[in-house]
C-alpha positions as YAML, in Angstrom:
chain: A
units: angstrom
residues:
- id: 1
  name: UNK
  ca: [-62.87, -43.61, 81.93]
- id: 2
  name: UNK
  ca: [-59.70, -42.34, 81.50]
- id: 3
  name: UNK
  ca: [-57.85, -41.07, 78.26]
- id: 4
  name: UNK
  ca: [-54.47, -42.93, 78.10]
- id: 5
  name: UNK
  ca: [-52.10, -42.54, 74.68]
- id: 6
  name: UNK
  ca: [-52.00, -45.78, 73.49]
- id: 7
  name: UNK
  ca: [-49.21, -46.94, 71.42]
- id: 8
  name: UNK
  ca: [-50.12, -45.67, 67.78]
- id: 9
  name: UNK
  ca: [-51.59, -42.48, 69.16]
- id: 10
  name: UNK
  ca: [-49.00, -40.34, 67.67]
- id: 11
  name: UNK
  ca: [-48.81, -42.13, 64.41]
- id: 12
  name: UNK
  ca: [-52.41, -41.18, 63.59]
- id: 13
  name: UNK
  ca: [-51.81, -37.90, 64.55]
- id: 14
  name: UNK
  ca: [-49.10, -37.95, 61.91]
- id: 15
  name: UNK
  ca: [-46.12, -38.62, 63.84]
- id: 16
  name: UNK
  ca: [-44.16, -41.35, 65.03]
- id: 17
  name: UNK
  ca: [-45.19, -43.62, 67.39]
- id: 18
  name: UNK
  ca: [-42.98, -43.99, 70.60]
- id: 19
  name: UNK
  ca: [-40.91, -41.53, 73.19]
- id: 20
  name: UNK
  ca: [-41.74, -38.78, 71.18]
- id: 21
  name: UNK
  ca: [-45.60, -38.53, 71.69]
- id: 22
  name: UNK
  ca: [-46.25, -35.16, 71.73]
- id: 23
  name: UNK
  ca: [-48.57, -34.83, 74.78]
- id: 24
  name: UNK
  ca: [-49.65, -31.43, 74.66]
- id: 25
  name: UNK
  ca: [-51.01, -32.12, 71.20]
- id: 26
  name: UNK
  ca: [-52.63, -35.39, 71.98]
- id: 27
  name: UNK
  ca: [-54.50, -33.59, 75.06]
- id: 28
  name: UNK
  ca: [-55.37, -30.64, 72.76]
- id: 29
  name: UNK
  ca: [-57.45, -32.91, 71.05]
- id: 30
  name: UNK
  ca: [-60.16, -34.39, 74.09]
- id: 31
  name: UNK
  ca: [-63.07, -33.31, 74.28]
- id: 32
  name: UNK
  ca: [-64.09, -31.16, 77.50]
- id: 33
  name: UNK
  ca: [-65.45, -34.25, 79.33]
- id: 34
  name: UNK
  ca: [-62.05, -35.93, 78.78]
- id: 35
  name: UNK
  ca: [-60.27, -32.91, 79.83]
- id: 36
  name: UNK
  ca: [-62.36, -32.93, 83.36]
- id: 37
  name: UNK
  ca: [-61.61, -36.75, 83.57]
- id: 38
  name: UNK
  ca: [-57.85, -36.03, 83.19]
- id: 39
  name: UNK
  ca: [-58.32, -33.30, 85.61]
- id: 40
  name: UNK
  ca: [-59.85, -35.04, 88.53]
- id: 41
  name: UNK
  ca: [-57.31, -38.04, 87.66]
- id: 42
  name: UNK
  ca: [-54.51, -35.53, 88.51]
- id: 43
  name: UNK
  ca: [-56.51, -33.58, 91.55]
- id: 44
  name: UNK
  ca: [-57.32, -37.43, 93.19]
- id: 45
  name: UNK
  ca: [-53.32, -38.60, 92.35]
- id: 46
  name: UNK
  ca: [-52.21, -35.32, 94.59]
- id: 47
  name: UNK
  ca: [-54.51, -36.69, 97.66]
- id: 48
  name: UNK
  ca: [-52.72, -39.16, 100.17]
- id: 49
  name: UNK
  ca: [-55.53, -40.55, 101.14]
- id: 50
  name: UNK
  ca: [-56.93, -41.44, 97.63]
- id: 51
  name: UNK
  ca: [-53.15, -42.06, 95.86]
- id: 52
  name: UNK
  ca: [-52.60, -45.64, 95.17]
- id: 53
  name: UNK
  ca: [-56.06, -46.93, 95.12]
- id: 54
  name: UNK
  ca: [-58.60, -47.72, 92.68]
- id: 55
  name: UNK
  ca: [-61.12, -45.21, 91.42]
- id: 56
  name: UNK
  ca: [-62.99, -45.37, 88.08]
- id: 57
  name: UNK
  ca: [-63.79, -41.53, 86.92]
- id: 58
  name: UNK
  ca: [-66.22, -41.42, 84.75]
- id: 59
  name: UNK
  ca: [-67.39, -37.88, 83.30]
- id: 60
  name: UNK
  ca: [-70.62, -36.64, 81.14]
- id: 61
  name: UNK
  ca: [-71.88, -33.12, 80.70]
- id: 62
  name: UNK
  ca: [-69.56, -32.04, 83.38]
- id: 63
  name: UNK
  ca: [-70.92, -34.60, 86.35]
- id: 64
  name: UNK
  ca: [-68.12, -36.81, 87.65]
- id: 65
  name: UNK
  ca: [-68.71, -40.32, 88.66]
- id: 66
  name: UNK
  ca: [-66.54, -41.80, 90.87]
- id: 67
  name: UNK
  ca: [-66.76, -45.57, 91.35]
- id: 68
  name: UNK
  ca: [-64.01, -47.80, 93.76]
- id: 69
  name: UNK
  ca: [-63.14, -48.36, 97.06]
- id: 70
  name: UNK
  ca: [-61.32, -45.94, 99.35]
- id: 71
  name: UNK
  ca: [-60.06, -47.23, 102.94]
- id: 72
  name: UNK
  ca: [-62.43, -44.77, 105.07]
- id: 73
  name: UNK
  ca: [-65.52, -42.17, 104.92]
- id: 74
  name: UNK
  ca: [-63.03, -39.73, 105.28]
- id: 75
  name: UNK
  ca: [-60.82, -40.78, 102.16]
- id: 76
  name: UNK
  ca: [-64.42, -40.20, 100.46]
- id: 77
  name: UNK
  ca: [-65.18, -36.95, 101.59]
- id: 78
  name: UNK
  ca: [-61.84, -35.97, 100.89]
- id: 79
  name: UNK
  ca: [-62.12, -37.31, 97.18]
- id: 80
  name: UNK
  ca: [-65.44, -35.91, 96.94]
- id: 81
  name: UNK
  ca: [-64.39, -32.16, 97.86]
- id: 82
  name: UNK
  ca: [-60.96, -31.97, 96.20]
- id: 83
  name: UNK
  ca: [-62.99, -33.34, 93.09]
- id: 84
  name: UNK
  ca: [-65.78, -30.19, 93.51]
- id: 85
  name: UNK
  ca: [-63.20, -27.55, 93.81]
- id: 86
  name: UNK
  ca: [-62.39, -28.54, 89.65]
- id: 87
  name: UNK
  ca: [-63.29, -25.79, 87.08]
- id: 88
  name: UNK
  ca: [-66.04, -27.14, 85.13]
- id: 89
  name: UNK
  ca: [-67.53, -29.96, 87.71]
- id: 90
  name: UNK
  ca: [-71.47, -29.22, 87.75]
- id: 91
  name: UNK
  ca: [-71.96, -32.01, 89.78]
- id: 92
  name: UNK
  ca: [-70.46, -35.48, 91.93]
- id: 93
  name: UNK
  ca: [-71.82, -38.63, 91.74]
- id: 94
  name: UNK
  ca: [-70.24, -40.59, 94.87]
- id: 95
  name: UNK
  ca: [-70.31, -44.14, 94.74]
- id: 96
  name: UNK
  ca: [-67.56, -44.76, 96.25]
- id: 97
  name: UNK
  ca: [-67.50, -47.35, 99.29]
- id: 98
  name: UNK
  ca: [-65.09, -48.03, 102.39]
- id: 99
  name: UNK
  ca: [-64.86, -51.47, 104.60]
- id: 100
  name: UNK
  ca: [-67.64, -52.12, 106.43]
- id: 101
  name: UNK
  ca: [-70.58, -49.91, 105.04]
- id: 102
  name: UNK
  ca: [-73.29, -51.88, 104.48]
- id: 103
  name: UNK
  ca: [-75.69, -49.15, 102.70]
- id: 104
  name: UNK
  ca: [-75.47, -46.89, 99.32]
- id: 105
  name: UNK
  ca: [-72.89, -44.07, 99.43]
- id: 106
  name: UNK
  ca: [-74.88, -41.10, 99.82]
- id: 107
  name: UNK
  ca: [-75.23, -38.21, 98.00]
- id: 108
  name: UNK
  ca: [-73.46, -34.49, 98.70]
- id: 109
  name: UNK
  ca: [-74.25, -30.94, 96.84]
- id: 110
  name: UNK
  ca: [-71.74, -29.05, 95.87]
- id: 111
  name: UNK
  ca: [-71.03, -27.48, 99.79]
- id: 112
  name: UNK
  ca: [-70.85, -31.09, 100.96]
- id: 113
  name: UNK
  ca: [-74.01, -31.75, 102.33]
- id: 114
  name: UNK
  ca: [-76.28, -34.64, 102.52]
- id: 115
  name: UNK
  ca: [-78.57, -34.26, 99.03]
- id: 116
  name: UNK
  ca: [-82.25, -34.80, 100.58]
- id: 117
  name: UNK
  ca: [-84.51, -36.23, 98.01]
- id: 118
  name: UNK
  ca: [-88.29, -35.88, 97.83]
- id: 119
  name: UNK
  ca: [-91.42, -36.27, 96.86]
- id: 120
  name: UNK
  ca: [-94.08, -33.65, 95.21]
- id: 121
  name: UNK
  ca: [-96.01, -33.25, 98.28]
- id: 122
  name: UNK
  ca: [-91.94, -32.58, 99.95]
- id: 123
  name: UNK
  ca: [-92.03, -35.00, 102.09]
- id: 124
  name: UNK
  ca: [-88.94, -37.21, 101.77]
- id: 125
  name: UNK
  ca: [-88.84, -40.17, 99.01]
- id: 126
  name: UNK
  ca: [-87.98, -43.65, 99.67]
...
């Protein structure tokens, strides 16, 4: 998900549609999970490993999905931090993939490391 103009934008706003599409007005009015999408589009955009390919960001209740396929692990963990350093990210759902892996991305806490799941009696679940 992320929160284009599209052409007509401005006219329901009121004004005209075309060059003049006031931006700061039409970002005024998303909602905070389309603010955080617009932010991690920009932070991802900055990163030369990440600029130029495909990544879906999707965003709910502050948790950031990130769905596509990067060129290496590292181009993930690189997406994955620069994407937890946002204001308002409570969490990072990687599923993100690179050439080659064969198994589900796994998942990181906010520090990075591997998120361990398990089971009441804490032993781990399969």
């Amino acid at each position: 998900m992320y929160p284009f103009p599209r052409p007509g934008d401005a006219a329901e706003a009121g004004g005209s549609a075309g060059p003049d599409l006031d931006i700061t007005a039409w970002i005024a009015r998303l909602d905070a999970n389309e603010r955080l999408a617009e932010l991690v589009v920009q932070a991802l955009s900055g990163d030369r490993q990440v600029r130029g390919r495909y990544v879906d960001v999707a965003v709910q209740n502050g948790v950031v999905t990130l769905r596509g396929e990067l060129d290496s692990d590292s181009a993930r963990a690189a997406a994955r931090q620069r994407v937890w350093t946002l204001p308002g990210v409570r969490d990072v759902c990687d599923m993100l993939t690179s050439p080659g892996q064969t198994s589900t991305p796994p998942e990181f806490d906010r520090t990075g490391l591997p998120v361990r799941h398990t089971g009441p009696d804490g032993e781990p679940s399969q």
